[in-house]
N, C-alpha and C positions, 0 to 999 in steps of 0.2 A: 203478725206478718213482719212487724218490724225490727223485731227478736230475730229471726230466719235470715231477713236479706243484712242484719248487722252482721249476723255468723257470715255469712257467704264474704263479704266487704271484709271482715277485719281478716281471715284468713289469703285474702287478695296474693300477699308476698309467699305462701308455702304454697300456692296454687300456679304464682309465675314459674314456681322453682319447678315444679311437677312438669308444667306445658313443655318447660325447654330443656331441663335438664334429668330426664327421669333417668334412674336406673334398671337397665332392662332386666336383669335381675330380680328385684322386687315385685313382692305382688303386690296387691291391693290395701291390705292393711296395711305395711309397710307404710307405702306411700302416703294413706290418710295420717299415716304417727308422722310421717317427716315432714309434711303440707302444716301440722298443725306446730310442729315442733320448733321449724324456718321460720315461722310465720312470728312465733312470741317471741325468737331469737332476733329475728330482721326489725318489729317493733321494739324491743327493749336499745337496740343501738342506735336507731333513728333517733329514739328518746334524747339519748348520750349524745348524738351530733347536735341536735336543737339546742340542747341546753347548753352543750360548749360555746355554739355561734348565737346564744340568746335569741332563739326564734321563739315563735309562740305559733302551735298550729291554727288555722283561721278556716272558716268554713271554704272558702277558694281552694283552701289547701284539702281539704278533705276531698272534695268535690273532684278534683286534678288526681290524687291519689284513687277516689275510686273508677274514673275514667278510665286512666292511663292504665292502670290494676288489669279494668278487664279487656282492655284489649289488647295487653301482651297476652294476658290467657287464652282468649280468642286464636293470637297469632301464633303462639307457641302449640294453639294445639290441634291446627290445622297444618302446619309445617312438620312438625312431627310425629301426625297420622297415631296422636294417643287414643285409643279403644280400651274404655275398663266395660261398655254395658255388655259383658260374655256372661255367662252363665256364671264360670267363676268368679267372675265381677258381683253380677246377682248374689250371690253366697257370701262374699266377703261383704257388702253392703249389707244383709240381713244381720251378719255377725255384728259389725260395726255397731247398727242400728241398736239390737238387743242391749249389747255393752253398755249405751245411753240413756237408752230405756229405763234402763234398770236403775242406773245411779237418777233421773230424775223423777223417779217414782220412789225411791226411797227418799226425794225431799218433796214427795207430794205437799203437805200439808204449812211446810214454813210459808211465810208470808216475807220475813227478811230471816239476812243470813244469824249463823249462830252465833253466840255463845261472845266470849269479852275481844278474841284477836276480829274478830267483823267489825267490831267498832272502828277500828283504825284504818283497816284495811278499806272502807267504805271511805272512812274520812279524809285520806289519802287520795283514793281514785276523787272524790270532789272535788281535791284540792287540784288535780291535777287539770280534771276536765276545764274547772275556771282558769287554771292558768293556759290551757293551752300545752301543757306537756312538763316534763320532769321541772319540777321547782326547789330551789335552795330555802325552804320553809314553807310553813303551814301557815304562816300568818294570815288572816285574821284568828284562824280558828285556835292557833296553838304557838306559844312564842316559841323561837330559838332553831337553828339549823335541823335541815333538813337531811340525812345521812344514812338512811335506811333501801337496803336492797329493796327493788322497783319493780322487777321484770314481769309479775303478775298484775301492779298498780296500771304500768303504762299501755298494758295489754288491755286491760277493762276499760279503762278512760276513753280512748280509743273504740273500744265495743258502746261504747255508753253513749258518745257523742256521734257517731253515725247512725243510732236505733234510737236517740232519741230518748235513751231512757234514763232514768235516775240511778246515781252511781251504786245505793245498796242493793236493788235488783239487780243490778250489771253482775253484780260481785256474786250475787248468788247461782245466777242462770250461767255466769264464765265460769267461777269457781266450777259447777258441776261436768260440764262439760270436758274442764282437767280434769277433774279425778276421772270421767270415763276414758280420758286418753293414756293415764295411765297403760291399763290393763293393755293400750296399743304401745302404748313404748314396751311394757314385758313383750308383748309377740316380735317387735321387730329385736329385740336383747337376744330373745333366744333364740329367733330364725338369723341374727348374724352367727350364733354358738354354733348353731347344730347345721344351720341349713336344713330344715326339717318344720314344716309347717304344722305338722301334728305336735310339735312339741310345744311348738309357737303357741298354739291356737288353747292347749288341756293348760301351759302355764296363764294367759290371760284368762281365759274361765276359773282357776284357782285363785286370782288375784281378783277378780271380780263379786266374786260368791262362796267361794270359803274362809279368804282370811277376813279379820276384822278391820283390817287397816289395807286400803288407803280408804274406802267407804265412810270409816269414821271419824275423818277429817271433817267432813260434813258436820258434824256436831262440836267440833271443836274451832271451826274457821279459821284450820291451816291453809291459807291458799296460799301463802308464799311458799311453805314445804309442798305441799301441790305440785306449784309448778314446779320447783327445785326437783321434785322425786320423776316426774314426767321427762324434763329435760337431760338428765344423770342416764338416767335410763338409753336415751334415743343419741345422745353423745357416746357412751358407752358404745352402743351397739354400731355408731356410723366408726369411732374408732378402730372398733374389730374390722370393718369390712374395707375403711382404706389400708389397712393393716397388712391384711390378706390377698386383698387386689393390687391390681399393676394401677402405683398411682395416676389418678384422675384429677383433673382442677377441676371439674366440675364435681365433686363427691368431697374435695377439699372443700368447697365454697360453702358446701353443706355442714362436714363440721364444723368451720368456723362458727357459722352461725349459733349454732348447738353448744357450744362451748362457751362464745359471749352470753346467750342465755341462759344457760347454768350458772355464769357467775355472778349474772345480776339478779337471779331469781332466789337464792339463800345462801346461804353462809356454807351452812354445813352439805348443800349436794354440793357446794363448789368443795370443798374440803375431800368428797366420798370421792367424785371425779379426778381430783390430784391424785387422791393414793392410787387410784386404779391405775393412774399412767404413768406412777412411779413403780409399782408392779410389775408393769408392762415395759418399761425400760431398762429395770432390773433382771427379769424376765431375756433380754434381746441382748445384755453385756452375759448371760450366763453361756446362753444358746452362743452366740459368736463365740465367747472364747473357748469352748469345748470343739464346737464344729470345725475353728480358725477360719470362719467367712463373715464378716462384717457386711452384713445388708445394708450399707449406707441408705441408700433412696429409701426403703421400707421405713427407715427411722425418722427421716425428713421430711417424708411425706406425710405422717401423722405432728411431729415436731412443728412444723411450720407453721399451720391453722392455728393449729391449740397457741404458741407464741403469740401469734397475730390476735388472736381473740383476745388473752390476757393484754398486751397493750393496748389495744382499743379501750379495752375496760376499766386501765388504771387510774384515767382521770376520776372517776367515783371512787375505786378504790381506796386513792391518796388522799380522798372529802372524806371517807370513814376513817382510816387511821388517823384524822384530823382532825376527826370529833370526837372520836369513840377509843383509841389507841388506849388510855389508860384502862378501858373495861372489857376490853375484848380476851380477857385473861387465856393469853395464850403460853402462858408455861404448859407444859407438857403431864409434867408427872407429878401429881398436888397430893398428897392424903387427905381423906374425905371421913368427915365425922359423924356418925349415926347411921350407918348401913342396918337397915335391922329387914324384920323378915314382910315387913309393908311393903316396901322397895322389889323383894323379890314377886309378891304377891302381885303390883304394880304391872311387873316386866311379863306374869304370865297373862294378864287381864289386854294388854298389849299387840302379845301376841295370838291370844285368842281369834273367835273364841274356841268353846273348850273342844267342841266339833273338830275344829283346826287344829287340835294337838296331834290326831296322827299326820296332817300335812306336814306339820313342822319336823315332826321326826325321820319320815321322808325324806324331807327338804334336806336336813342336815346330812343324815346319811349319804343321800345324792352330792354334795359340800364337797363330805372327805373320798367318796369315789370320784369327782372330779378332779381331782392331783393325780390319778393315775393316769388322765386321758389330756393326751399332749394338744390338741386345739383348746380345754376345758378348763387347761389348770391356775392360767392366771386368775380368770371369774374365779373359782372356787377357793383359793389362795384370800380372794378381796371379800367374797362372799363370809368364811370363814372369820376371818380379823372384825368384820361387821355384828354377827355373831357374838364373837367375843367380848368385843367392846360392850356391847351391851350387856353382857351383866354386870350390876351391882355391888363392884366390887369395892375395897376401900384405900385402891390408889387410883387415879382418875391420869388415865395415859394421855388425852389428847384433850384439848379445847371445849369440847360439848360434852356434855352429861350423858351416864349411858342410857337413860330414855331417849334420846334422841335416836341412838342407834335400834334401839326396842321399833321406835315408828316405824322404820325400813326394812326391817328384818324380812317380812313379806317378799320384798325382791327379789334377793339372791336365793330364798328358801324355797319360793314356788316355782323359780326356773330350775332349779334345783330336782326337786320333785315331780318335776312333770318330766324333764328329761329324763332322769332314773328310769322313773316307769312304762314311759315308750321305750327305750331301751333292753328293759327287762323283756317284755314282749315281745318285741324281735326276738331275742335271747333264747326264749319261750318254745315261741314259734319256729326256731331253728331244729329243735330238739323236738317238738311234738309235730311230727310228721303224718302221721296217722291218728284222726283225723285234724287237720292244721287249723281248720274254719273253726276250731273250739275254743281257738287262744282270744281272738279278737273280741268277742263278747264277756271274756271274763276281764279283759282288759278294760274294758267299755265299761261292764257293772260297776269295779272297781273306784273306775272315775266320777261315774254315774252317783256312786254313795256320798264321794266326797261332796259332789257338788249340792245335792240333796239334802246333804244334813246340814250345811252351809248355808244353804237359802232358806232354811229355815230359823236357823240361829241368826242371820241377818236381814229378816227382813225390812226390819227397823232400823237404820243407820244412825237413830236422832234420839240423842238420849234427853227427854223428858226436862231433867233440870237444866241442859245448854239452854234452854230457848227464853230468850228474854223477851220478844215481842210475839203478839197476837196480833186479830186481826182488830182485837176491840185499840190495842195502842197503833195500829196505823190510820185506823181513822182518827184518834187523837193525834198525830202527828200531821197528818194532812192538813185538820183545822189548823192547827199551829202556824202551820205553812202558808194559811190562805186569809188568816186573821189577827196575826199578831205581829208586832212590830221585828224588826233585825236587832234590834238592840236588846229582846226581850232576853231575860237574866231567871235560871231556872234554879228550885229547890228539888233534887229528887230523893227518893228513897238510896242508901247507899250499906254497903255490907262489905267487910276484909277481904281482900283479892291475895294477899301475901306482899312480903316484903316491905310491908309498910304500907301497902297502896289500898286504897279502896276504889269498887267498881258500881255503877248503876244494876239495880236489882232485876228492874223492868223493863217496858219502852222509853219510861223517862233515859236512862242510857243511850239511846239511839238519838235524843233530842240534837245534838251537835253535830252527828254524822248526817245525818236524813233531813234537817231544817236549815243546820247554821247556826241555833242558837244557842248559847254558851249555857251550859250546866256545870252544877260543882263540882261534878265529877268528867271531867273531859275526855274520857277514856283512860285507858292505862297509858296510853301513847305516849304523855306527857314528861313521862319519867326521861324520853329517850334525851330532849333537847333545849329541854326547859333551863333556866337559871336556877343556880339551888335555892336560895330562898323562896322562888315561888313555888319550886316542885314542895321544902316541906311545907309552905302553906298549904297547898291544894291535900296534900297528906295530913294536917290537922286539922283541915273542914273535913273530909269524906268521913274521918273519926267520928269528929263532935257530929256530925246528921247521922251517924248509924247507930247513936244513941240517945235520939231526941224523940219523947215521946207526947203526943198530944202539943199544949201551946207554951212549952215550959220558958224561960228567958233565954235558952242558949241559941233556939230558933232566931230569936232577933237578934242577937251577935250577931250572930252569921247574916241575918238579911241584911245587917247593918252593911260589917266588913264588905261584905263580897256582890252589896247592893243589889237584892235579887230585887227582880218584881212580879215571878208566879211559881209555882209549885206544882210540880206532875205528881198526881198519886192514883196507884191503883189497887185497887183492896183484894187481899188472901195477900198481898207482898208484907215485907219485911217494918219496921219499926212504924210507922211514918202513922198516924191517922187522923183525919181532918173531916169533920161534919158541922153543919151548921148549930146540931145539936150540941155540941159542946162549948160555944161561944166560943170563937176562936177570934176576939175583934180586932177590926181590919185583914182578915181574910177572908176573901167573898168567892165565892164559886160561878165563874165562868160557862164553862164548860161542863159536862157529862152524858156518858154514855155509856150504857153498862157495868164493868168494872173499872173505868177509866174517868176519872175527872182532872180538871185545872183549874187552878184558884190564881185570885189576883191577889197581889199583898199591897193595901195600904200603909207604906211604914212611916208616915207620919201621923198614922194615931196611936202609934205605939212609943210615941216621943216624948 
């Protein structure tokens, strides 16, 4: 229950937006993508305000927020006579519902979120919820500034500290929640393209149940690209429709929002969202100067928001190029060494699965017929270049790697693809007159295959080896939680992440997000803000423990140096084994349960 009324609560600010300023235009899902879209946009700026004016949120303050929340919604939606419970309402809610469905039944079984980016991402929302809101460091947990895109952290913190819950469930139950909203940012992308809710409705079922990606985020614990690919999406689509419409302040106020949380939610949908609007401006000097009418307003009235959002947002902004300026390697056009055929093998594994290859081929097809169709061509123009960039080539044109582009690909290609193919059938249908009722079912089938061999190639989102914790490591962590001091200093199992870094095998890796308690391995996080000396320490402990076997002397270096006093181990994991059978003196066994024990180190018998 308290998972339910935190969802109702933290989405409070996309549900004011709805009471009083809906678009009559819009249906139903629409609305639910931009309630939820406003809603992580309007918290990720509140963040920004708090932290500029050094507030900290306090229970009074949650409490006034959720008050005041619902009773402009109350007022806004007795004032404005909003009616969604129609039958089409019914129907858009059942779609909705299934969309969610689905994405939390494909994470039936985790217990916490995946794979190494959850570590941080958990340790972050903790950090946030004790601070009270966006914080300039992680300290205790982690030294050295704080300068990492937020917009999903201060979105869960926020979920976490009204439901009461602890921030790695927050992360897992919010996290899913965005990638189901995904599949509504596609419907409302392509009902601004087409105006055409069949197009809307076959491209989110493609993003839902055929392609592999956004689903497999889930196993990777993207939720900052999450919300980044949710908010790109639903900015996009409010772009197109102030675009087209007779500007509104109230549809401006919306993208605003949309666009502040695109930029604070990743790097790279902030980067997809520029090109688009440089497209789109490039786009509006071609049309004006061919036509000789310069639509002034038309340009202002998307220029204004999006300007305003970017200032709002520079004050972080100018904290990242402050920290991070010398690594954000933005030259442009670099040569890349070792392109081999992994890389391409990577890109189709990506875009999978292999089900999805004739979507994809659709999709693109659908690409280059969108240049022919003058509402269609900028998408398919930005669509295309996303495409491109992604493959694996050996001059690297922009800032992010073409895997990055590989994760998105699914957007532009399934709206892509679905419009095509409603298209086609009209097309179809125009020409088969006699009898006309035969087109729609072959239409139907068509869709019906894609989606079918889709759900069945995905009905597993959670690849086996993400998962670092069980249920047997959260009752180990619980006890931890409920019996062991804050000072306590962990030994865990540790194995190569890349770049030098080593990561936790097991649940011991959760020990510092989910307790507090410092383990040798503190995430990968650390890389971002640490001091170099201590970042390479922490990079020649995670070494030396991924290669210490039984009670050899390098164990005790390390409990010396880095003053542990217990060790998480769980047996079938990687290097580490400890039994009493093997004398291990001054290591005594605390704890066990299953596959999970904890041990206390005496390290003054080893003196």
């Amino acid at each position: 229950m308290n998972y339910l009324l935190a969802i109702v609560i933290v989405f409070l600010p996309g549900l004011c937006w709805w009471a009083w300023f809906k678009q009559a235009d819009d249906d139903l899902v629409e609305m639910i993508a931009k309630i939820i879209g406003v809603s992580v946009g309007s918290v990720s700026l509140l963040a920004i305000f708090f932290y500029l004016m050094k507030l900290s949120v306090s229970p009074i303050m949650l409490f006034a927020y959720a008050g005041l929340g619902s009773v402009l919604v109350l007022i806004g939606l007795v004032r404005n006579k909003n009616a969604c419970f129609t039958w089409k309402g019914w129907i858009a809610f059942l779609f909705v519902g299934a969309i969610i469905g689905w994405r939390f039944w494909q994470a039936r079984d985790l217990v916490l979120p995946n794979w190494v980016d959850s570590l941080h991402h958990s340790l972050i929302v903790r950090k946030m919820v004790e601070a009270g809101g966006l914080t300039a460091t992680l300290e205790p947990y982690l030294p050295g500034p704080f300068y990492y895109h937020y917009a999903f952290h201060s979105f869960t913190a926020l979920f976490s500290q009204l439901g009461g819950l602890d921030p790695a469930r927050s992360v897992l139950v919010v996290g899913q929640v965005l990638i189901a909203s995904i599949s509504l940012g596609v419907y409302s992308l392509t009902k601004s393209l087409t105006r055409d809710w069949r197009s809307a409705a076959i491209a989110a079922l493609f993003v839902t149940f055929v392609t592999k990606m956004p689903g497999y985020y889930l196993s990777w614990g993207r939720y900052t690209l999450v919300t980044g690919v949710l908010l790109l999406s639903l900015a996009i689509a409010q772009t197109i429709s102030v675009w087209r419409e007779k500007p509104d302040w109230k549809q401006a106020v919306a993208l605003l929002l949309l666009v502040v949380g695109t930029l604070l939610s990743h790097y790279f949908a902030a980067f997809l969202l520029a090109g688009f609007l440089l497209l789109l401006g490039i786009g509006w000097v071609i049309t004006s100067f061919f036509s000789r009418k310069w639509h002034w307003q038309r340009l202002v009235a998307v220029v204004a928001p999006v300007l305003l959002g970017f200032l709002l947002t520079l004050p972080w902004y100018l904290r990242v190029f402050r920290f991070a300026g010398n690594n954000l390697n933005l030259g442009s056009f670099r040569t890349l060494d070792g392109i081999n055929e992994s890389q391409w093998e990577y890109l189709l594994e990506l875009i999978g699965p292999k089900s999805a290859y004739p979507l994809m081929a659709i999709g693109l097809v659908g690409l280059v017929w969108f240049l022919t169709q003058k509402n269609l061509r900028i998408f398919g123009v930005w669509g295309l270049l996303v495409v491109g960039l992604a493959l694996p080539l050996s001059l690297q044109l922009t800032p992010f790697r073409s895997d990055y582009y590989g994760l998105v690909i699914f957007l532009p290609v399934g709206i892509s693809a679905a419009v095509l193919l409603v298209w086609l059938s009209d097309q179809l249908a125009r020409l088969i007159t006699r009898p006309r009722w035969a087109v729609e079912p072959i239409s139907v089938a068509l869709v019906l295959c894609l989606l079918v061999a889709g759900v069945s190639a995905n009905v597993s989102a959670v690849n086996p080896e993400t998962i670092l914790a069980d249920q047997d490591d959260v009752r180990a962590l619980d006890w931890i939680n409920e019996h062991l001091p804050k000072d306590a200093r962990f030994f865990i199992n540790t194995t190569p992440w890349g770049y030098g870094i080593y990561r936790g095998v097991d649940g011991g890796a959760w020990i510092l997000p989910y307790t507090g308690r410092w383990a040798i391995v503190p995430t990968i996080f650390y890389t971002f803000g640490s001091p170099p000396l201590e970042k390479e320490t922490l990079r020649e402990v995670g070494k030396q423990a991924s290669e210490i076997s039984f009670c050899d002397p390098q164990l005790w270096k390390i409990v010396e140096s880095q003053k542990l006093t217990y060790i998480y181990f769980k047996a079938n994991k990687d290097s580490l084994w400890f039994a009493e059978s093997h004398g291990c003196s001054g290591i005594n066994r605390l704890y066990s349960s299953s596959s999970v024990s904890i041990w206390v180190i005496d390290r003054s018998s080893n003196r």
